[in-house]
Structures are given as structure tokens and as C-alpha cells.
C-alpha positions as CSV (number, residue, x, y, z in Angstrom):
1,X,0.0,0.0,0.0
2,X,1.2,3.4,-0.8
3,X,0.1,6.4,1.3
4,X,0.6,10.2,1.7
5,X,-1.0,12.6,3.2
6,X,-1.3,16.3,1.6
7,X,-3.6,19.1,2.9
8,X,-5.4,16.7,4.8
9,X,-6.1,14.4,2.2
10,X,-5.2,10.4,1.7
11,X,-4.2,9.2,-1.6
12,X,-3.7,5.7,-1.4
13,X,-2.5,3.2,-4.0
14,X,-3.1,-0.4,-3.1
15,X,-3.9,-2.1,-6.0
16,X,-6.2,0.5,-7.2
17,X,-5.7,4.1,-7.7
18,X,-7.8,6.8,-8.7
19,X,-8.9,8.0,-12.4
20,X,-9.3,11.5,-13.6
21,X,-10.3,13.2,-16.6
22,X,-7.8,15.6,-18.7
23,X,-9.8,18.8,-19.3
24,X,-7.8,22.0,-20.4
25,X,-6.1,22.7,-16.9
26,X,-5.0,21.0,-14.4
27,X,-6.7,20.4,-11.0
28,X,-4.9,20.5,-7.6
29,X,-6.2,16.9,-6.7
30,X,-4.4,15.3,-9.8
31,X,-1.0,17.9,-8.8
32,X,-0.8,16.2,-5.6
33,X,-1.2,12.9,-6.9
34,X,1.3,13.2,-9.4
35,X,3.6,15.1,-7.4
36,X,3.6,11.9,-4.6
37,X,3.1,9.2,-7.0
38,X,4.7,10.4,-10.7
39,X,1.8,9.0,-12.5
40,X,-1.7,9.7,-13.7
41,X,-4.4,7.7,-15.3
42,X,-7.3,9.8,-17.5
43,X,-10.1,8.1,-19.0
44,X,-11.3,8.3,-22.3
45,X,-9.3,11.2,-23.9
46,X,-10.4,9.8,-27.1
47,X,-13.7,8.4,-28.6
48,X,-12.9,4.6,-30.0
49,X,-13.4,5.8,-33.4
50,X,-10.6,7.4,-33.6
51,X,-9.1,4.4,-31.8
52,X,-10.1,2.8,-34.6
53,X,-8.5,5.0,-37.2
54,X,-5.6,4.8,-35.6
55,X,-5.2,1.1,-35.4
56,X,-6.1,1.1,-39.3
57,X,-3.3,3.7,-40.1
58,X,-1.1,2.0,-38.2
59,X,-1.9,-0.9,-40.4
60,X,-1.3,1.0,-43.7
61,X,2.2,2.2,-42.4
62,X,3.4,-1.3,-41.4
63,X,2.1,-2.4,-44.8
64,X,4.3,0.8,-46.4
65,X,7.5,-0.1,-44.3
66,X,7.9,-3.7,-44.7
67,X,7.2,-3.5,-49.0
68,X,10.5,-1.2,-48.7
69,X,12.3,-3.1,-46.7
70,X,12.5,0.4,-43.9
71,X,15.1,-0.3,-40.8
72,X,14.9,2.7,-39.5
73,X,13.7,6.1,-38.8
74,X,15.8,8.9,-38.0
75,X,17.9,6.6,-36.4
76,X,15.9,4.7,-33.9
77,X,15.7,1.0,-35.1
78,X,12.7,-0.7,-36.1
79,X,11.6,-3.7,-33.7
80,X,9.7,-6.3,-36.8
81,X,8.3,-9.5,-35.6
82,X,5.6,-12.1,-36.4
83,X,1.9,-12.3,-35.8
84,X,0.0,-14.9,-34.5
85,X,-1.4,-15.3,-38.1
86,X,2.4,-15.9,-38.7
87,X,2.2,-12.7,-41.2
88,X,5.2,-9.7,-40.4
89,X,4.8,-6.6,-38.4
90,X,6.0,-3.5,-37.2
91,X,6.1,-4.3,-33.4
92,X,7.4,-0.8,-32.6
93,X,7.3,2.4,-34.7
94,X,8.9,5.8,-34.3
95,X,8.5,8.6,-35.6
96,X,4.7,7.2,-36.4
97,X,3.7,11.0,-36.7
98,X,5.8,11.8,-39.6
99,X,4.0,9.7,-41.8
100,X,0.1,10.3,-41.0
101,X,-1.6,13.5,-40.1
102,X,-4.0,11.5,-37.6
103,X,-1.0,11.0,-35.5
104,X,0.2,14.5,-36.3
105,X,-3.4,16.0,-35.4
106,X,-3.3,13.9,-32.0
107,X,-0.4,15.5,-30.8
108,X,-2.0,18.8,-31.5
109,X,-4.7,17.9,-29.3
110,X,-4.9,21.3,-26.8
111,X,-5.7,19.2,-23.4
112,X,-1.9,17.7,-23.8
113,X,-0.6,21.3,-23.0
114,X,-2.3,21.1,-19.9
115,X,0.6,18.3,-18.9
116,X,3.4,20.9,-19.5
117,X,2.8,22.2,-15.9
118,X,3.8,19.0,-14.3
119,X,7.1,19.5,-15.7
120,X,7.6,22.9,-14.4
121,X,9.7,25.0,-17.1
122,X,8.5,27.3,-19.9
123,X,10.0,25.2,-22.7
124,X,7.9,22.5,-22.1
125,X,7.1,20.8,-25.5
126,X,5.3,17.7,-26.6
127,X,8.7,16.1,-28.4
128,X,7.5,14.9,-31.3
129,X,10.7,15.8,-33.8
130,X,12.8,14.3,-30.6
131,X,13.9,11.8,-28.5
132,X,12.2,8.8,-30.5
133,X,8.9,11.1,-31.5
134,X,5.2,9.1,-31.1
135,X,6.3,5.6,-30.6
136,X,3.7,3.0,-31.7
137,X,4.7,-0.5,-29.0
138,X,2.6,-3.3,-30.3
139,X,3.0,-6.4,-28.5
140,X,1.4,-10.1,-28.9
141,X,2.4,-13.2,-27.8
142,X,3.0,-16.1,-30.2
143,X,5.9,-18.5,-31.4
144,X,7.7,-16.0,-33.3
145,X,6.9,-12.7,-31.3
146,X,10.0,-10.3,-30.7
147,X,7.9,-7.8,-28.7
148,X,6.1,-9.2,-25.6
149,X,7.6,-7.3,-22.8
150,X,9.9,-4.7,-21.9
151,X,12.4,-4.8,-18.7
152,X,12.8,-2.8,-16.2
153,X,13.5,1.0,-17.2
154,X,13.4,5.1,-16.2
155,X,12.7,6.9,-19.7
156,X,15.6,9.9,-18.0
157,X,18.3,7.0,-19.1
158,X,17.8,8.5,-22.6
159,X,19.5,12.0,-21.5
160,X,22.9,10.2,-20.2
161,X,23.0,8.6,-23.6
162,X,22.6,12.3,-25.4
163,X,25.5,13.4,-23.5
164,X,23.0,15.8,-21.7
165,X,22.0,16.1,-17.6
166,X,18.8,14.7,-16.5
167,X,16.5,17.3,-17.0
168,X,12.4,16.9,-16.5
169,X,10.3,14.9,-18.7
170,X,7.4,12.8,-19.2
171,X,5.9,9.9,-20.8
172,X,2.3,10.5,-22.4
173,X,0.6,7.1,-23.1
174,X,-2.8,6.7,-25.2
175,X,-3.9,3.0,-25.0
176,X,-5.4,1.8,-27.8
177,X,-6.3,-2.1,-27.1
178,X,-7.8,-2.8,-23.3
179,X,-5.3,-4.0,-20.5
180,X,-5.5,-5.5,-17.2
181,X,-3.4,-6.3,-14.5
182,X,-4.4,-10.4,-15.6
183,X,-3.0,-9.6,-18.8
184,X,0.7,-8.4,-18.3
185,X,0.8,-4.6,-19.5
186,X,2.6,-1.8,-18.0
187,X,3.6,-1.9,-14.4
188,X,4.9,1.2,-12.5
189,X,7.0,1.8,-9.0
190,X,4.7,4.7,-7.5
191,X,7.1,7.6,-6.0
192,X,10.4,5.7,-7.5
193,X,10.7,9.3,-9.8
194,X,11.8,11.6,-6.1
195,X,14.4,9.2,-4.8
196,X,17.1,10.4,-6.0
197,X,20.3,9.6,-8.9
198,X,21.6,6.3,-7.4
199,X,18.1,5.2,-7.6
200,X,17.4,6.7,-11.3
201,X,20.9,4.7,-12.0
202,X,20.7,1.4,-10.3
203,X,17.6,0.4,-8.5
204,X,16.9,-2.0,-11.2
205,X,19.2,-3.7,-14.2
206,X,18.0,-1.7,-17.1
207,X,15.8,-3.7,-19.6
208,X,17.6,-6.9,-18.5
209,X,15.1,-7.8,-15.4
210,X,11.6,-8.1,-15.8
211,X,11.7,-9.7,-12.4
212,X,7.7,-8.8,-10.8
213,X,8.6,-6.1,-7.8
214,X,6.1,-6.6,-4.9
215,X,5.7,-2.7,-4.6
216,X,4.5,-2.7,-8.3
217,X,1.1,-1.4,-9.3
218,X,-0.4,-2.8,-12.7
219,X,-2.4,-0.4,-14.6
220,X,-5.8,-1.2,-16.0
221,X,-6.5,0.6,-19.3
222,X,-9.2,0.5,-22.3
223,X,-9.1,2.1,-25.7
224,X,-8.8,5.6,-25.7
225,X,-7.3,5.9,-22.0
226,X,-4.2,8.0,-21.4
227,X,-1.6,7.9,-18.9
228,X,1.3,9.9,-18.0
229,X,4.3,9.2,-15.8
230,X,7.5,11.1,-15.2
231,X,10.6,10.2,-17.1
232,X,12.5,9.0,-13.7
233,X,9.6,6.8,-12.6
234,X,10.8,3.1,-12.9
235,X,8.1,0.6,-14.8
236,X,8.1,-2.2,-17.1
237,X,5.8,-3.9,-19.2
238,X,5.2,-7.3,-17.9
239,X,4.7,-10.0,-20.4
240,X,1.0,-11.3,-21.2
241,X,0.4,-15.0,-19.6
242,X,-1.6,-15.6,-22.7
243,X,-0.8,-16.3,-26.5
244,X,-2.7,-15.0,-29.4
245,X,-5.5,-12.6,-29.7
246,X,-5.9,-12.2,-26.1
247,X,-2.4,-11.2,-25.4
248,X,-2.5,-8.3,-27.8
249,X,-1.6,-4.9,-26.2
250,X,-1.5,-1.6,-28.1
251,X,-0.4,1.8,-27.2
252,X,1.7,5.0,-28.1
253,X,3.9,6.9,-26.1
254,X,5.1,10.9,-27.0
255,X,7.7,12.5,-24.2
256,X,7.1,15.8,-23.6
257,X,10.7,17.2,-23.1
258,X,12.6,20.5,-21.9
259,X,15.6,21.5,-22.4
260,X,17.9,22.3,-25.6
261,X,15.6,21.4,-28.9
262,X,17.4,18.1,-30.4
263,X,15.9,17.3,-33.5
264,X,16.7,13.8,-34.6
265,X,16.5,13.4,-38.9
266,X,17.4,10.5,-41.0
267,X,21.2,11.4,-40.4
268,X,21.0,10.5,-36.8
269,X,22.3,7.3,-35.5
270,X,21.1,5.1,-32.9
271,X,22.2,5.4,-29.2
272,X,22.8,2.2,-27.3
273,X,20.0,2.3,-25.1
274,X,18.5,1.8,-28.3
275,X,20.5,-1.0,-29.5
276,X,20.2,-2.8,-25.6
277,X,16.5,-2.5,-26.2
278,X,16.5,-4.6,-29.4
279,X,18.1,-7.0,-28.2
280,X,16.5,-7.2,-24.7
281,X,12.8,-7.4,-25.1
282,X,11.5,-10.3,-26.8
């Protein structure tokens, strides 16, 4: 159980947490809760039609990449595996905004500004020319699967490997398949994102462990839900104990970033976090 008292008020995280809704400002309740926890859980940002759209365009651009043979984009690898159909697919995308304007329109979506206070600074900025832009994680279970999990992690790692200090970020999610705690999905460390560089560093063996912490709290998500954790917050993504359809989990992440503006184009080359993480993560 976690527990924390501000202004009189319990928050407690035990297995269940509370849900909010992202309007165009911030209320003090869901300030709090990040502040103590470093996550937040809004329901239904978006209608499941344009769940739907997105899951089809997703579709055409996996289609696209694969007939030309694409390995990367602006330098961050693309993760390819096999479907339960046995048919190849992208199982993560980069960059997935670059090459449809529903992407591009979702990150233009007003109510995400209203997460730039949780970071603090005036150059807050959704980061979608940086970092690794909207990142499409699609992950299924089956014999020839290379994306059904994720290891241990903090998302500030990234900033070490761009020669840069640690400076605030966060991880915007938009789940786009539903997830429960009975069906692997992401799992976080509430308040692991206060404690401190040594833990940042070395509470965990980056993307090597996906060893279940008994302090972990599982996130339950349907289509359309967004979450948001800060980039020093550890969390996984714990492998489905099913195979086929029902293991299937979609979802994009954007960071929202500070700092000096660090375009990546199709120059750049890939850092080793991003190597480790293809080889890690099967």
C-alpha cells in the first residue's frame, strides 16, 4: 500500500488508484497525486473511433515499411516481428507521426498542453521531432513474437545517452487495445521518480530484469485511455500470460521534453539504449 497525506487528504494506492479526466487545466487533486506518486491515469481522452482509425493507419504504415524493406527512422531501429497469423509486423514504430496527419493531429490535441505544468519549465514541448517522437509498442504473444515485454526501465536514461544532464520529462501514453493487470501490461514503481540519482541509475538492471517487484502497481486501461508518468519513474511492461489474440496490447507513447531542442532526422544514429533495447525485449 502506498500512502501520503497532503492538505489533509489520503491518496492511497493499493492495487487501485484513482482515475481522472484531462480537461484543459490542471486540477490541484491530480497535482498532488502526481507530485507523490509520478503517475496519472485519464479516461477516455479519445472516442474509440478514432481508436479505430488509428489502429487502421497503423496498419497501412506497417504495410508501407515492410514492401520497402524500412530499418529505421531517423535513427531509432525498427523492432519487426511475427503475428499470430504468422504474417510480419512492425512491433514498434517511431516517428509514427511523420508519416500520417492523424497522428500528427493527436499531438496537436490542446488538453496535452495542460501536462506541461507538471514539468515545471516554460520550454515545455510535446517532443515529437525528438527523443524517439510518437512511438507506436505493439506487443502479442506467439511463437515468433520479438515484442512481448519490456524490462525494467526510467525513460531519464535517454538523457545520459545524449551526452545531456537529467532534465524533466514525461511519458504520455494513449492505450489503444484494453489491458489489465491479468493480462501483463505496464507496471509502474509509484514515487520511485523523487528518490534520487543512485536510484534513477541502479535500483533495477536496465531492460535486462523483468523480475515482478512486490511494490508494483499494474495499470488497468481501455481504448482511448491516457496515462502519464514522469521520465524517472521506474516501470516495465510485464509480459501477457496468454498467447494469441488475447495477449494483444497496443499503445503510443510521446515524451514531452525540456531543455535544448534536439531534432533527430534521417542522419542520426542510434544510441545504445537503443541498441540494448532490441536485443532485450523479446
Amino acid at each position: 500500500m502506498y500512502e501520503q497525506v497532503k492538505n489533509g487528504k489520503a491518496f492511497k494506492v493499493n492495487g487501485s488508484y484513482p482515475y481522472f479526466s484531462l480537461e484543459s487545466t490542471l486540477t490541484q487533486e491530480q497535482k498532488e497525486f502526481f507530485d507523490t506518486y509520478g503517475f496519472l491515469h485519464f479516461k477516455k481522452f479519445v472516442d474509440k473511433e478514432l481508436v479505430q482509425q488509428m489502429l487502421a493507419e497503423s496498419v497501412r504504415i506497417q504495410e508501407e515499411w515492410i514492401l520497402e524493406d524500412r530499418k529505421m527512422v531517423n535513427g531509432v531501429p525498427i523492432k519487426y516481428g511475427t503475428d499470430i497469423s504468422g504474417k510480419k509486423i512492425v512491433q514498434r514504430f517511431a516517428f509514427l507521426n511523420q508519416f500520417s496527419q492523424v497522428f500528427e493531429n493527436f499531438l496537436k490535441e490542446p488538453r496535452l498542453q495542460a501536462l506541461f505544468e507538471l514539468v515545471g519549465t516554460p520550454d515545455s514541448r510535446i517532443g515529437e521531432n525528438e527523443k524517439d517522437g510518437l512511438v507506436f509498442n505493439h506487443y502479442v504473444n506467439s511463437s515468433e513474437s520479438n515484442y512481448s515485454q519490456l524490462g525494467w526501465h526510467t525513460d531519464a536514461l535517454r538523457d545520459i545517452f545524449y551526452g545531456n544532464k537529467i532534465m524533466p520529462m514525461l511519458n504520455v501514453g494513449l492505450h489503444l487495445d484494453y489491458s489489465s493487470t491479468d493480462n501483463g501490461g505496464l507496471r509502474i514503481l509509484p514515487g520511485t521518480h523523487n528518490k534520487g540519482i543512485a536510484t534513477l541509475l541502479f535500483k533495477k538492471l536496465y531492460f535486462l530484469s523483468h523480475k515482478p517487484d512486490k511494490r508494483e502497481l499494474g495499470l488497468n486501461v481501455e481504448p482511448g485511455d491516457l496515462t502519464v508518468h514522469d521520465g524517472r519513474l521506474w516501470h516495465r511492461v510485464a509480459q501477457s500470460p496468454h498467447v494469441g489474440e488475447k495477449s494483444r496490447r497496443r499503445v503510443m507513447y510521446v515524451p514531452i521534453v525540456t531543455g535544448k531542442f534536439q531534432p533527430r532526422t534521417e542522419e542520426s544514429k542510434p544510441l545504445f539504449y537503443q541498441r540494448l533495447m532490441s536485443l532485450t525485449n523479446k
